[in-house]
C-alpha positions as CSV (number, residue, x, y, z in Angstrom):
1,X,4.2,-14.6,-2.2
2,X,6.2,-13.5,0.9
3,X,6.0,-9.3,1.3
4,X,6.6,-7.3,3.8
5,X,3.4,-5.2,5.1
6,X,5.0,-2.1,3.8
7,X,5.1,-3.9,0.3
8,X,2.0,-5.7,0.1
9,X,0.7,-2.1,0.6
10,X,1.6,-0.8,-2.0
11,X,1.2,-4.1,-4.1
12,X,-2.9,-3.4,-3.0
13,X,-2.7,-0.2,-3.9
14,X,-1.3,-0.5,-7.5
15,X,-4.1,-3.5,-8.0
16,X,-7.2,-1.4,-6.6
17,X,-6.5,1.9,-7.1
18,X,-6.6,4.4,-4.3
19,X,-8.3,2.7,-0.8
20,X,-9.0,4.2,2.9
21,X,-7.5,2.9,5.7
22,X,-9.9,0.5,6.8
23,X,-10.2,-1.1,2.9
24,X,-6.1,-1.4,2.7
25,X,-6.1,-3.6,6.1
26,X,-8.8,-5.9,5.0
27,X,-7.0,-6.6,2.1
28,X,-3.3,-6.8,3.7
29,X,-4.8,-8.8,6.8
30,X,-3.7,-6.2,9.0
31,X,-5.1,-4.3,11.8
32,X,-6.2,-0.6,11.1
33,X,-3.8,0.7,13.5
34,X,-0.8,-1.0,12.2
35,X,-2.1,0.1,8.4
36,X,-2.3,3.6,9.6
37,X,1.5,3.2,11.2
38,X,2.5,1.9,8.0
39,X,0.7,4.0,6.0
40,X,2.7,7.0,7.7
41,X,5.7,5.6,7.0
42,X,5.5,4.4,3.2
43,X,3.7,8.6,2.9
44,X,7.4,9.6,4.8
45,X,9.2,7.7,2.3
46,X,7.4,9.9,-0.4
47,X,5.5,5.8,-1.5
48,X,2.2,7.2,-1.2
49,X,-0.2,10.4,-0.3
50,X,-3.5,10.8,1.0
51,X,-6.0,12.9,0.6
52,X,-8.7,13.5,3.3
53,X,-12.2,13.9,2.2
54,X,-14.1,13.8,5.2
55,X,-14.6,12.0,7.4
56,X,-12.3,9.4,4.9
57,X,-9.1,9.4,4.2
58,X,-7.9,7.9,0.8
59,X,-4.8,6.9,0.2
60,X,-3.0,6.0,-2.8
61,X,0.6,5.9,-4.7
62,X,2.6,8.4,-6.4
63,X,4.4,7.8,-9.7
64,X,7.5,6.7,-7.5
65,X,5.5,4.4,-5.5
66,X,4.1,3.0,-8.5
67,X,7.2,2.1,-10.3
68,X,8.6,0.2,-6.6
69,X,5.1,-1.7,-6.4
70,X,5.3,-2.5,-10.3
71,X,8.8,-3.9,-9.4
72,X,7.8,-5.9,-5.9
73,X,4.0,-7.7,-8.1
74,X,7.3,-8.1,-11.0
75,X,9.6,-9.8,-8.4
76,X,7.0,-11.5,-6.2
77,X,4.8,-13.1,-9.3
78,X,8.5,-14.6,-10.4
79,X,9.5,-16.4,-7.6
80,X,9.0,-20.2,-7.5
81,X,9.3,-22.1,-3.8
């Protein structure tokens, strides 16, 4: 399965549910500050929101980031090498 960062983001996020930071770049084998980065961008693009409920931040995807990650797991899962 070959996805961007920006897509296996949200790809996590549809599978576990809302995650902070920290949980979302374990998962995507990222580093937290490139998560965060990316994070910003995909909340910019109107993918995902957060909500801080300190000291965490939890992030996770609104109904239009849920249809493009149910589209990206769709298209990834189908793809044969």
């Amino acid at each position: 399965m070959f996805l961007t960062v920006k897509q296996k983001i949200l790809v996590i996020l549809l599978e576990k549910g809302p995650l902070q930071n920290s949980q979302i770049a374990k998962r995507a084998g990222i580093t937290e500050q490139w998560c965060s980065e990316t994070i910003n961008a995909l909340h910019s693009e109107g993918l995902i929101e957060s909500q801080i409920i300190t000291p965490r931040r939890i992030n996770k995807l609104t109904d239009k980031g849920v249809e493009v990650a149910k589209r990206l797991k769709e298209i990834s899962e189908n793809l044969i090498w």
